[in-house]
C-alpha angles and dihedrals in degrees: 000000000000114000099229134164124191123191133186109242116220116247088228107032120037093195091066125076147145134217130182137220143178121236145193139194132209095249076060099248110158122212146163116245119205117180135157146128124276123185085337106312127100114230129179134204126184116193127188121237097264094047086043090058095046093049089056102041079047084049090049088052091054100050100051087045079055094049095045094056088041080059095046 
């Protein structure tokens, strides 16, 4: 299997970004890891599935209400 990373790469400042993984422990919690650099600083945010779910359905959300505007 490759080793491979991706991250998603900021609009304004190349040098942020933020990629996301799935863990889990050995007490098997499962969780969403986000990490990542903003202006500099590293910063890490772990959801649980549920809350997971609900940020990219949120994200979704987002993104159409983006698209419509950007079609006027």
């Amino acid at each position: 299997m490759a080793k491979t990373e991706i991250k998603f790469i900021d609009c304004q400042l190349d040098t942020d970004f933020i990629k996301v993984e799935n863990k889990i422990e050995q007490n098997k919690n499962i969780y969403i890891a986000l990490e990542g650099i903003s202006y500099g600083e590293e910063f890490f945010i772990n959801l649980d599935l549920s809350t997971a779910i609900k940020f990219s359905k949120t994200l979704r959300t987002e993104i159409n209400k983006a698209k419509e505007a950007q079609n006027g």
